[in-house]
Legacy VTK file of the C-alpha trace (Angstrom):
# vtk DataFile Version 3.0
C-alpha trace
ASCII
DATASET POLYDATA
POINTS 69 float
71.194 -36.273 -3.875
71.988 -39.118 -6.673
72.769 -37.443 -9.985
74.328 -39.341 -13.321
76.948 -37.940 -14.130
77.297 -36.602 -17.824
80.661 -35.036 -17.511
83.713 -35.966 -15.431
83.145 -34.024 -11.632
85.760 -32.876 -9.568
84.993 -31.421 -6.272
87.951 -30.708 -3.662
90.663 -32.315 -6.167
88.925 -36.133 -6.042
87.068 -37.642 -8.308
83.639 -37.741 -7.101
82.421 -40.322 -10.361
82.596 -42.091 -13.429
80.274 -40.672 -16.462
77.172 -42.488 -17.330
76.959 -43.711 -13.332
75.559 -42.451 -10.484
76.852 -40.063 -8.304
76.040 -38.715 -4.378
76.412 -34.926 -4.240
74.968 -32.563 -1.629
71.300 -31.488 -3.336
72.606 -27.661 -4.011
75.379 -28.784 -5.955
73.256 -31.510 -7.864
70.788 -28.978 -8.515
73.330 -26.495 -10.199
74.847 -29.590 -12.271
71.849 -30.882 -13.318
70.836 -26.985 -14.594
74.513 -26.721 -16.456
74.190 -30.033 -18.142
77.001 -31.229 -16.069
74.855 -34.540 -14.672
70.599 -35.701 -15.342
68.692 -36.858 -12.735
68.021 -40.100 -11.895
65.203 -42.133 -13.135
62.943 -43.784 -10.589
62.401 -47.598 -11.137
59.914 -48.363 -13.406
59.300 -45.482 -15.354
60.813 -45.180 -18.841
63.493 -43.261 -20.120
62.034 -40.142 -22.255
61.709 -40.356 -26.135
64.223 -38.269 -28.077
63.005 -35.330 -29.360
61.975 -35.790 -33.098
64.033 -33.917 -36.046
61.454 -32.137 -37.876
62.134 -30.397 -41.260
64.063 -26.980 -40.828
61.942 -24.272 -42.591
63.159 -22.515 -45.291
64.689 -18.945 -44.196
62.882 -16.074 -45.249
64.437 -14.072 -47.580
64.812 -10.248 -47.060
62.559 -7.906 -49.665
65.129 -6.460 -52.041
64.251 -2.841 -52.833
63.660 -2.227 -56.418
65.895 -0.154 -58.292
LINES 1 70
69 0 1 2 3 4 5 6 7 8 9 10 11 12 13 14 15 16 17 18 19 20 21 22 23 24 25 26 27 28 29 30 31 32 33 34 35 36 37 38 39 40 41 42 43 44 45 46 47 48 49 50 51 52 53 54 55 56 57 58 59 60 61 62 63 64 65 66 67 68
């Protein structure tokens, strides 16, 4: 299984890849890195990368009822 790697790997004391570059892993392991965070999947050619998720406005946090004296 090719995964990109997002973090540096190690597996057996080598180096299995650079970050931000692909990397061959068995497809249990890049299934468990992918689900840490650890590596993304690759894309397939032609499609496009996915849009950023947009920062919306934070609501305002609700205040507690204060009980009157």
């Amino acid at each position: 299984m090719q995964v990109i790697l997002k973090k540096p790997i190690y597996l057996g004391g080598t180096d299995v890849g650079r970050v931000g570059h692909p990397a061959t892993v068995d497809e249990m392991r890049g299934r468990e890195l992918i689900k840490k965070g650890y590596a993304s999947a690759p894309q397939a050619s032609g499609e496009t990368p996915p849009a950023p998720p947009e920062k919306t406005a934070t609501p305002p946090k609700a205040t507690k009822p204060t009980a009157k004296k």
